[in-house]
C-alpha positions in Angstrom: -12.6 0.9 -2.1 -12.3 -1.8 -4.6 -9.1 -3.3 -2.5 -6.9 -3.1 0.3 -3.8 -4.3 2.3 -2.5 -4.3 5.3 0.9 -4.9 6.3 4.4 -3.7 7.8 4.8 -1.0 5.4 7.5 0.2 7.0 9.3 -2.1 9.4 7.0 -0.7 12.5 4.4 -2.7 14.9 1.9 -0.1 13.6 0.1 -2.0 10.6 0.3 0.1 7.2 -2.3 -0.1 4.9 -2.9 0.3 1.1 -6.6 1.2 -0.1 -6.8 0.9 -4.1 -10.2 2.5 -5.0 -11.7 4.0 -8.3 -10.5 7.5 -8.5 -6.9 7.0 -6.7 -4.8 4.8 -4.3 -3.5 5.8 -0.8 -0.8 4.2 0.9 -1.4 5.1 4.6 1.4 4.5 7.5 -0.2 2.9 10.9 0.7 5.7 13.8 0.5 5.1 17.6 -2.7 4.6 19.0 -4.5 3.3 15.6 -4.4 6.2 13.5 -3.3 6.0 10.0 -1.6 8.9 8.0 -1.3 9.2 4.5 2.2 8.7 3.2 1.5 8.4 -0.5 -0.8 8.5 -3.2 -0.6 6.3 -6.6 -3.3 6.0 -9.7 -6.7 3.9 -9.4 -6.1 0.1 -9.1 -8.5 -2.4 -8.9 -6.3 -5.0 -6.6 -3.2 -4.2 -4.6 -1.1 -6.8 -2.7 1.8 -6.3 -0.2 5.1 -8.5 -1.0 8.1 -7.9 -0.4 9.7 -7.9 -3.3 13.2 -6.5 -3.3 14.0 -8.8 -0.4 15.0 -5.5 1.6 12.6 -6.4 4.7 10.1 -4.0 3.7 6.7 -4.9 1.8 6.2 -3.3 -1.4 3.1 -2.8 -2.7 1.6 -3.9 -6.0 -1.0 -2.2 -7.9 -3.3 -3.7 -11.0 -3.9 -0.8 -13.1 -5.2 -0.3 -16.4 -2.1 0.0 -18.1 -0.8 -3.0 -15.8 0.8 -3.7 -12.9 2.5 -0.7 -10.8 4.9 -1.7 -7.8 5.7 0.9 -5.1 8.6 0.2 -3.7 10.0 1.0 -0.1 
């Protein structure tokens, strides 16, 4: 992975996590007991942070791409 992110993805106790890696990034929702599930995938990225950015309560996550930066929204 070149980055990752963890955070309340979606409002849960469960940390969430983003892993931004070479080939793809996965977006991955904390279940019960550790476990994470993958929610979402989004093109390579070389950095990702988790903001929230909408100021709905949720972290968004933001991806540096090569054509710049990509914000998934939740």
């Amino acid at each position: 992975a070149s980055a990752f992110a963890f955070g309340g993805w979606d409002g849960g106790c469960e940390p969430d996590a983003v892993i931004a890696a070479g080939v793809d990034t996965e977006a991955l929702r904390g279940q019960p007991g550790g476990a994470l599930e993958l929610e979402a995938s989004a093109p390579a990225a070389s950095d990702v942070v988790m903001v929230d950015l909408d100021d709905d309560g949720d972290l968004d996550a933001i991806l540096a791409t090569p054509e710049g930066a990509q914000w998934l929204a939740r």
